[in-house]
N, C-alpha and C positions, 0 to 999 in steps of 0.2 A: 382318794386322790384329788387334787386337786389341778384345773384345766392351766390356770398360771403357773405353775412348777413344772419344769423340767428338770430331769434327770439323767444323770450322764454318768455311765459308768466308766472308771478306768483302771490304771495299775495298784493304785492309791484308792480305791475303794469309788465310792458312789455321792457324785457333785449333783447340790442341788441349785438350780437357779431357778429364781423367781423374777418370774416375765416383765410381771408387775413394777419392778423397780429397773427396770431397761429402760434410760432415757433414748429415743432414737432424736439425731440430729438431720433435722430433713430439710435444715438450711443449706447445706454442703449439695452440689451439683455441679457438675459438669457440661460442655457442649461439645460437640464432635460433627465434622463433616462426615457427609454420608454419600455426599454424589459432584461430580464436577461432569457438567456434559456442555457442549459449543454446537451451534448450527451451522453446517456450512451445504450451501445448496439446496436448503430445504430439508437437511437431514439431521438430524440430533448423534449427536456420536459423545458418548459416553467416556470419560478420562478414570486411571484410577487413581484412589485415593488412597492416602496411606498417612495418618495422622500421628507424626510425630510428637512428641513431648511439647516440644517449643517451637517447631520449625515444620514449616509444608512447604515442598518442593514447591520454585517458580513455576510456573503455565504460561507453556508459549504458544501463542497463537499469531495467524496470518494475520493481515489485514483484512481479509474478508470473512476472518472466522469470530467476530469479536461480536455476537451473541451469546454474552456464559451466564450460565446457570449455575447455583449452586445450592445445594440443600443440608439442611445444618439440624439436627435432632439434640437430643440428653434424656438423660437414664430415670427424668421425670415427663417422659415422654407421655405415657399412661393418664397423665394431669395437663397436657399440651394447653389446656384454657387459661392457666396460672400465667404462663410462659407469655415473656415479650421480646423479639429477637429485633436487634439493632445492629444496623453497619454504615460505614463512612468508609471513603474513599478520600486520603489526602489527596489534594490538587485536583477534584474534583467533586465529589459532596463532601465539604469539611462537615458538615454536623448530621449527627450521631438520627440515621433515618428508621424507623421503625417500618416493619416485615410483617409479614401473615402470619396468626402463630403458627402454619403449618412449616415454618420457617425457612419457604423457597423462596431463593435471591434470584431475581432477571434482572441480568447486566445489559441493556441494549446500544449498541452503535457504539463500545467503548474506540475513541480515537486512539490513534498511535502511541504508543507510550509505554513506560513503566509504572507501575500502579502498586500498589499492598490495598487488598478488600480485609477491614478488621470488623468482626463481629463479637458481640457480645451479647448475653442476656438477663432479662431479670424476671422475677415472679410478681405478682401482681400485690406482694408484701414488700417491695422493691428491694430483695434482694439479689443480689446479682451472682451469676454463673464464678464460679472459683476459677475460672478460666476463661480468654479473649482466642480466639481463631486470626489468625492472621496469613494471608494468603497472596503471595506475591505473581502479579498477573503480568507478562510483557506481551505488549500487542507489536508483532514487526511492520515496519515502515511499510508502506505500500512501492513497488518496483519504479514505479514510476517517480516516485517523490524522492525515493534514494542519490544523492549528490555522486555518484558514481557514473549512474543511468544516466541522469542529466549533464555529465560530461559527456559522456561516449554520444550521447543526443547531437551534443552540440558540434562536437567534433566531426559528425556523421555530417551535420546539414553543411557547415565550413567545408567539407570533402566533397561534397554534390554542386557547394557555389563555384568553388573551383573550378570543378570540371565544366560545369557548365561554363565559365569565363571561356576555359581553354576551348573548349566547342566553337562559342561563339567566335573568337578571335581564326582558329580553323577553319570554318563559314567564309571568315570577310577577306583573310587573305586568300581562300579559294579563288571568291568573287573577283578582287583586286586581280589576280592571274590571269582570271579566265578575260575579264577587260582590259588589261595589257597585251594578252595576245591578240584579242580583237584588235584594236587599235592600230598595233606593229603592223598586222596581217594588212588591214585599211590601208597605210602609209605605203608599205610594199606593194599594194597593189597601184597605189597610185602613182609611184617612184616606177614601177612597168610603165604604165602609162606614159608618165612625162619624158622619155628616152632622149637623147638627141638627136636623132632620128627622124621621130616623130615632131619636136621642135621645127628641125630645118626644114621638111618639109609645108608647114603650117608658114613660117617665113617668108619661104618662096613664092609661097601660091600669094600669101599678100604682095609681096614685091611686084608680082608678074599683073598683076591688079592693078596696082599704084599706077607703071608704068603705062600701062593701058587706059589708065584715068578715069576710071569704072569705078565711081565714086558711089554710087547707088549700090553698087554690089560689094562696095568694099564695106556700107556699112552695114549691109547685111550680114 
């Protein structure tokens, strides 16, 4: 027997094949996600992944969860030294950035936005993976930065100046009251005072002076 012949029995009798004339093509390879995980608060929390033919679901993340991580292998994993794994971010790294070949991505401080992370790779005979990863990342707006928020903001501080106007204006017409009445109170007291009475009496006593010619006393 020989170790390069194999033999395969079937309905139709006994196939021989020889090993030896087996071209294998070990330029054909693949790449595949294997992990999508985001930190938020110091904690690594792990997404799943589900790699579709041509499409991978978006990854929505908060505004403060936009630490991602992604880890990316192929079925020449076994030979990882060959491998050189590449990714761009349009509108944010346009050019084609090289990875470790242990092929983990850290995405850090991605800002607000929509993004697609595209990876590809190639062997160190520059051939490239038979397949590009494309992965579409939306980071949501921060609450504060949202044009909704900053209405309701604005409209909140306008509703506090108001009131504070109407406060104020409450205050001074208080004020204005409470010193009108003072004043009336003053004048009526003084309007007692002035009586006619009191007049003719002050009169007299000068009259009764004059005539007496008590001039010293009168101007006292």
């Amino acid at each position: 027997l020989n170790d390069s012949i194999f033999y395969l029995g079937g309905v139709h009798g006994v196939n021989q094949i020889n090993l030896n004339r087996i071209q294998f093509d070990d330029s054909y390879f693949k790449i595949k996600l294997v992990n999508i995980s985001y930190n938020y608060n110091d904690k690594e929390i792990n997404l799943p992944v589900v790699n579709a033919p041509q499409k991978i679901d978006p990854i929505y993340l908060k505004y403060n969860q936009n630490k991602l991580q992604l880890s990316i292998t192929s079925h020449q994993a076994f030979d990882f030294k060959r491998l050189k794994y590449f990714y761009k971010i349009p509108g944010k790294i346009e050019e084609w950035t090289e990875i470790s070949s242990d092929g983990h991505i850290i995405l850090n401080s991605l800002p607000t936005g929509n993004y697609t992370v595209y990876i590809k790779a190639f062997r160190d005979d520059n051939i490239a993976s038979q397949n590009s990863i494309q992965i579409p990342v939306i980071i949501d707006i921060a609450f504060y930065r949202d044009v909704r928020y900053q209405l309701a903001l604005l409209w909140i501080v306008l509703i506090g100046l108001f009131l504070i106007y109407q406060y104020r204006i409450k205050v001074n017409r208080r004020n204005y009251n409470q010193l009108k009445d003072k004043v009336q109170l003053e004048a009526k007291v003084l309007r007692s005072q002035m009586n006619p009475h009191f007049i003719f009496n002050i009169l007299n006593n000068l009259q009764s002076i004059i005539l007496l010619k008590d001039v010293k006393t009168v101007n006292k």
